[in-house]
MISE-68600 format. One record per atom (N, C-alpha, C): residue in three letters; x, y, z. Coordinates in steps of 0.2 Angstrom, whole numbers, plus 2048, in hexadecimal, padded with zeros to 3 digits. Atoms other than C-alpha are relative to their C-alpha. Layout:
BEGIN
ALAXYZ;...
REM end
This chain:
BEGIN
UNK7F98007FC;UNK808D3F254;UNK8027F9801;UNK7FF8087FE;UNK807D2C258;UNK8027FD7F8;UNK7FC800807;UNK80BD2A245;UNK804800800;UNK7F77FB803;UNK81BD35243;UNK8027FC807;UNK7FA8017FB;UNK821D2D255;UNK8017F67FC;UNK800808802;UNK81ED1A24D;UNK8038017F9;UNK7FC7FF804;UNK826D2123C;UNK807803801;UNK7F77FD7FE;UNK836D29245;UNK8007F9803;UNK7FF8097FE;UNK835D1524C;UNK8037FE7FC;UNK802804806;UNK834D0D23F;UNK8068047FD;UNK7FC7FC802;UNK840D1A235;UNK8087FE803;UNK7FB8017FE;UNK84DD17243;UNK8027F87FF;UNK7FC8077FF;UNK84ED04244;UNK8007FF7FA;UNK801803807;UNK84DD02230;UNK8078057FF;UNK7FA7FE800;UNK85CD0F232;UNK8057FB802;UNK7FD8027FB;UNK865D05240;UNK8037F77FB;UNK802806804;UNK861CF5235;UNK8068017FA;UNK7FB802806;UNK86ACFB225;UNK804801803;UNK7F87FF7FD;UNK878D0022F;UNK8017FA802;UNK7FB8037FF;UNK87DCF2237;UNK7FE7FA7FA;UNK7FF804808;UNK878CE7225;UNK8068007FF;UNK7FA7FE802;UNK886CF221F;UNK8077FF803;UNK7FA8047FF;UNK892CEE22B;UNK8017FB802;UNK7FF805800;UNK88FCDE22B;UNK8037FD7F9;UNK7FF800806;UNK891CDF219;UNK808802800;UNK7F87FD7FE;UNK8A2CE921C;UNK8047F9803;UNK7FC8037FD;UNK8A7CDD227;UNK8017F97FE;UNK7FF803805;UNK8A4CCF21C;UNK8057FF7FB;UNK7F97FE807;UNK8AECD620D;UNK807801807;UNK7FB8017FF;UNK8BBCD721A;UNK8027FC801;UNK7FE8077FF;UNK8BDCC521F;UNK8007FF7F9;UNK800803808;UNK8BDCC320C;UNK8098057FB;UNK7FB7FC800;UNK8CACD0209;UNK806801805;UNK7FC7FF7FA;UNK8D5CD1218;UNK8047FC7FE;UNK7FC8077FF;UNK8DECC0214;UNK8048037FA;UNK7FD7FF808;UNK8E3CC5201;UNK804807801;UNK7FE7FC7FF;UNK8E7CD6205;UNK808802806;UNK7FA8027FD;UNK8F4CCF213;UNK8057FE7FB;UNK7FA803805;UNK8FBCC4205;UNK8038047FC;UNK7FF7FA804;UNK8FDCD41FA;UNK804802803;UNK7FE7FB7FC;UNK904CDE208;UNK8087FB7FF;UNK7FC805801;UNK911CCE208;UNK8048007FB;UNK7FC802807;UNK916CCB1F8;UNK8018097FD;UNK7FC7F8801;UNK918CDF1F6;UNK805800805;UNK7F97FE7FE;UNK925CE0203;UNK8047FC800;UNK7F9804803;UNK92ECD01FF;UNK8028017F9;UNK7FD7FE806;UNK92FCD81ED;UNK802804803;UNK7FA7FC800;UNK937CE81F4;UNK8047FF803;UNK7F88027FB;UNK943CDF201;UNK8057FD7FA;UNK7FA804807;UNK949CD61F0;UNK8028067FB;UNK7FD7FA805;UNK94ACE81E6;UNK805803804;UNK7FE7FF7FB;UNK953CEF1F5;UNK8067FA7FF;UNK7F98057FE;UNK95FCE11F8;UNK8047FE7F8;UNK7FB800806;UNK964CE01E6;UNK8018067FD;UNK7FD7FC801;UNK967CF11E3;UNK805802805;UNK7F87FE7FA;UNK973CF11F4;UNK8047FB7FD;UNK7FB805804;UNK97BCE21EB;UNK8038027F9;UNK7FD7FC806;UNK97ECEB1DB;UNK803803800;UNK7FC7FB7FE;UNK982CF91E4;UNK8097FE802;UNK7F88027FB;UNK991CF01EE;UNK8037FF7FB;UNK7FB803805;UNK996CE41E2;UNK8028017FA;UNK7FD7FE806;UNK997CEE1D1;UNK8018077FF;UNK7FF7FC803;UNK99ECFC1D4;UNK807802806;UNK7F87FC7FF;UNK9B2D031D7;UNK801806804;UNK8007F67FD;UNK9B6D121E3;UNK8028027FB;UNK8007FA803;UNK9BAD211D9;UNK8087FD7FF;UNK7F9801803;UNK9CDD1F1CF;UNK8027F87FF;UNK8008097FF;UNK9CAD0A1CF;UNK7FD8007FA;UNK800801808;UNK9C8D031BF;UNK7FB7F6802;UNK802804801;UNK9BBCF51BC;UNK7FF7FB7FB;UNK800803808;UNK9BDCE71B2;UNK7FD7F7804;UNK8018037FE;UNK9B4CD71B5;UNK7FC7FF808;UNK8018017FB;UNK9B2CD01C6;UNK803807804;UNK7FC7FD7FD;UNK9BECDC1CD;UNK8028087FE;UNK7FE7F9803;UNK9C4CEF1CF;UNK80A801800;UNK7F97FF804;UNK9D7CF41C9;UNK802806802;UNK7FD7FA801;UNK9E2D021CF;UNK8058027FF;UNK7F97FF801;UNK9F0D081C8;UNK806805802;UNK7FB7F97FE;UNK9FFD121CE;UNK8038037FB;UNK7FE7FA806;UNKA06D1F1C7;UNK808800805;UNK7F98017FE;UNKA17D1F1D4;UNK8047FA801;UNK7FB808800;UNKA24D121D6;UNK8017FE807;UNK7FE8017FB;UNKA27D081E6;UNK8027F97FF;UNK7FD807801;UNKA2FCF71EA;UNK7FA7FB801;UNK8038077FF;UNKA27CE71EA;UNK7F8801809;UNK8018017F8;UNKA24CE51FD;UNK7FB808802;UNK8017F97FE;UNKA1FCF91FE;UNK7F78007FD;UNK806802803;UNKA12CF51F1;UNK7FA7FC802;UNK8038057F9;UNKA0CCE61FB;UNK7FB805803;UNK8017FE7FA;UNKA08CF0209;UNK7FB8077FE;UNK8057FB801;UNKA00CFE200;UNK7F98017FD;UNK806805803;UNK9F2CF41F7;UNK7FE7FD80A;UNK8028017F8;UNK9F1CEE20B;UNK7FC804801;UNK8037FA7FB;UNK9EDCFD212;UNK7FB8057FE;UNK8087FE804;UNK9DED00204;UNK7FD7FA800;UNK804809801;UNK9D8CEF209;UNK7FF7FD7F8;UNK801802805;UNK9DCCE91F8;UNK8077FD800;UNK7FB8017FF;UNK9EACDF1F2;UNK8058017F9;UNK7FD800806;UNK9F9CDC1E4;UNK7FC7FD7FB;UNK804804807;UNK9F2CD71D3;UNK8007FA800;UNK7FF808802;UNK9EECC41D2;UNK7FC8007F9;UNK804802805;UNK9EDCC01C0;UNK7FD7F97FF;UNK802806801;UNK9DFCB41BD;UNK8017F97F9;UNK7FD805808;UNK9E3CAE1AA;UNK8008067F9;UNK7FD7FD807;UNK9E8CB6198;UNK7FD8067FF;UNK8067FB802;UNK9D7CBF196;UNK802807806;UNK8007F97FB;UNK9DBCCB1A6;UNK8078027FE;UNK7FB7FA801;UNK9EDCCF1A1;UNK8038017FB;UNK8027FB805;UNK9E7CD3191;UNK7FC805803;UNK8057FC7FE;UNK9DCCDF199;UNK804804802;UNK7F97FC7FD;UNK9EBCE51A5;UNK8038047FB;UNK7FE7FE804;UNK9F5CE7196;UNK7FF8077FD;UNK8057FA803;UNK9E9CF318C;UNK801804805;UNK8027FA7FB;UNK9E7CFD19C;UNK806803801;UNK7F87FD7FC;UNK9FACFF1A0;UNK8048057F9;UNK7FB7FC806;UNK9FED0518D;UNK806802803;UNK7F87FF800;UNKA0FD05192;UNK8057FA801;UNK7FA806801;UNKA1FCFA192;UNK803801808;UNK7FB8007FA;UNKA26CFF1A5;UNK7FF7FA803;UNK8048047FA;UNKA24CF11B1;UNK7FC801806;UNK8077FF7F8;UNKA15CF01BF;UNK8047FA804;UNK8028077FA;UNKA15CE51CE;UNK7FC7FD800;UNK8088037FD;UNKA08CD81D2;UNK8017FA804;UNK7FF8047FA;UNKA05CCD1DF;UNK8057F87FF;UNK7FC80B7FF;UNKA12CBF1DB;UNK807800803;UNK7FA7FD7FD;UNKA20CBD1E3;UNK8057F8802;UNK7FE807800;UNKA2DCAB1E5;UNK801800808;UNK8028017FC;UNKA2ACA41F5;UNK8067FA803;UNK7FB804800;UNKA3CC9B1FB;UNK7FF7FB807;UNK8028047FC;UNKA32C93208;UNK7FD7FA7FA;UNK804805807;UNKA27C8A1FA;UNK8067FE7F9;UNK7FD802806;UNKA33C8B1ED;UNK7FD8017FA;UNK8077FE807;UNKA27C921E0;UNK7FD807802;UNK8027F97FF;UNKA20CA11DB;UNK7F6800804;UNK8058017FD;UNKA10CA61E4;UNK7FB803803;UNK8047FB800;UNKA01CB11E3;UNK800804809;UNK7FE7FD7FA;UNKA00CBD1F2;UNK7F97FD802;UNK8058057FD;UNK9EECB31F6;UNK8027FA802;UNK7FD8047FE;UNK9F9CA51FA;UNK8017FA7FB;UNK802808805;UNK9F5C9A1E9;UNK8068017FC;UNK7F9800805;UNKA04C941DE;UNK8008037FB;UNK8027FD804;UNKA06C9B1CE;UNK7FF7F97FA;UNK800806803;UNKA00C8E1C0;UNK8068037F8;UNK7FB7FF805;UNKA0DC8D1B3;UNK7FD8007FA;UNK804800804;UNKA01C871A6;UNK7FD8067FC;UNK8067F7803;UNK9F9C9A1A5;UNK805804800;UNK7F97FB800;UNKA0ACA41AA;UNK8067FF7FF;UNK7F6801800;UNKA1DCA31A5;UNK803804804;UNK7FB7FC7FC;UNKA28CAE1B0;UNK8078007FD;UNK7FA7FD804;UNKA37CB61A7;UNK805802805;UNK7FC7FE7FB;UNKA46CB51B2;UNK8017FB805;UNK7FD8057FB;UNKA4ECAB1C0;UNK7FB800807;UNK8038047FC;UNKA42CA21CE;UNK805802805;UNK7FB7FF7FD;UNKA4DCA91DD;UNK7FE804806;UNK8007FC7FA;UNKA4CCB01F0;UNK7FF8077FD;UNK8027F87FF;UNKA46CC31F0;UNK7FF8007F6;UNK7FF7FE804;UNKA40CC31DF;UNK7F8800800;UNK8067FD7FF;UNKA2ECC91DB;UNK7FD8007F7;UNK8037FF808;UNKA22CCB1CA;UNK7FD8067FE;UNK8027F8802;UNKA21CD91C0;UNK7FD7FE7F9;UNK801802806;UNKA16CD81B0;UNK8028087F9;UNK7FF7FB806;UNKA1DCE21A0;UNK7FC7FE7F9;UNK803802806;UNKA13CE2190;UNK7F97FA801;UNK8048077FF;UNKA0DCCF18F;UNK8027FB802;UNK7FD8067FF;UNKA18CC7197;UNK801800808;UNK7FE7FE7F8;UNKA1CCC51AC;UNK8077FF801;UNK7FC7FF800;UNKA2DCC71B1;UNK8037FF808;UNK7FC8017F8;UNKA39CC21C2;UNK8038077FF;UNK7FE7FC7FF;UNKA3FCD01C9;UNK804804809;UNK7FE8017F8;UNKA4ACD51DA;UNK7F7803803;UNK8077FC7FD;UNKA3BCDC1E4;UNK800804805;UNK7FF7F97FF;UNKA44CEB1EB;UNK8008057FB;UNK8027FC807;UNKA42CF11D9;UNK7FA806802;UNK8087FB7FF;UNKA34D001D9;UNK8018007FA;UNK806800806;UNKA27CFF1CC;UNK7FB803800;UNK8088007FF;UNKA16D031CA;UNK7FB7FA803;UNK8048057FE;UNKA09CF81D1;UNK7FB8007FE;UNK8087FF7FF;UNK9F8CF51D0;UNK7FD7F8805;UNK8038047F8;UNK9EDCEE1DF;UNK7F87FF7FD;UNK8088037FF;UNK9DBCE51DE;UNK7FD7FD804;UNK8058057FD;UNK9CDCDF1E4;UNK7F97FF7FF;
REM end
């Protein structure tokens, strides 16, 4: 009996022995592991705060509400009734967008195409008898080098594009317009 009680001894502490080996061992590989596993844990979530924020960026910036037309940087929309000048203005306002600022030749070819018609539109120009010059409705002149204006430079007179050309026109006139942003 003094045997088996000195083999359940012995049995116990040759237990107690590989267990704490083990979690010394454990706890070894965790100071060896713990640091690299952080840096993992890191560089996986500043990869997905970067797939996340560039798919809310692509979301915002490349795409048109519903009836708005994308072309380039910008979306486009077209009216279908007629209003004046100033009416027009104010309607592009009131969708936080504004009259059309043509940037250069490539975009009203692009206008053009889309308008497949000969009526005149509205867009954001209009003669400024404070300036004395014609002058985008974002406040910037028009450069003459890129646009000609067909028609008389004159108090209440506003730009309408037909075909390929831009045109002075009273600016109580009602046309079609189109508004971007």
């Amino acid at each position: 009996m003094q045997d088996e009680e000195r083999y359940m001894t012995l049995n116990v502490q040759l237990k107690k022995r590989s267990s704490i080996q083990t979690s010394q061992l454990k706890c070894q590989d965790c100071s060896v592991v713990l640091p690299w596993y952080k840096i993992l844990l890191r560089i996986s979530g500043t990869v997905n705060g970067i797939l996340v924020l560039t798919l809310i960026t692509l979301f915002l910036l490349g795409m048109c509400p519903s009836e708005w037309l994308k072309y380039q940087e910008k979306c486009y929309w077209f009216s279908n009734e007629l209003k004046s000048w100033s009416d027009s203005y104010g309607y592009c306002l009131g969708r936080k967008s504004r009259l059309l600022i043509i940037q250069d030749q490539l975009e009203m070819a692009f206008i053009q195409k889309t308008l497949k018609q000969s009526n005149y539109v509205w867009i954001g120009l209009n003669f400024t008898s404070l300036k004395t010059t014609w002058t985008w409705v974002d406040g910037s002149p028009l450069d003459s080098k890129i646009f000609f204006i067909k028609g008389p430079a004159k108090e209440n007179s506003c730009a309408a594009i037909k075909e390929n050309r831009i045109y002075s026109e009273t600016c109580s006139s009602v046309f079609k317009w189109i508004c971007q942003y």
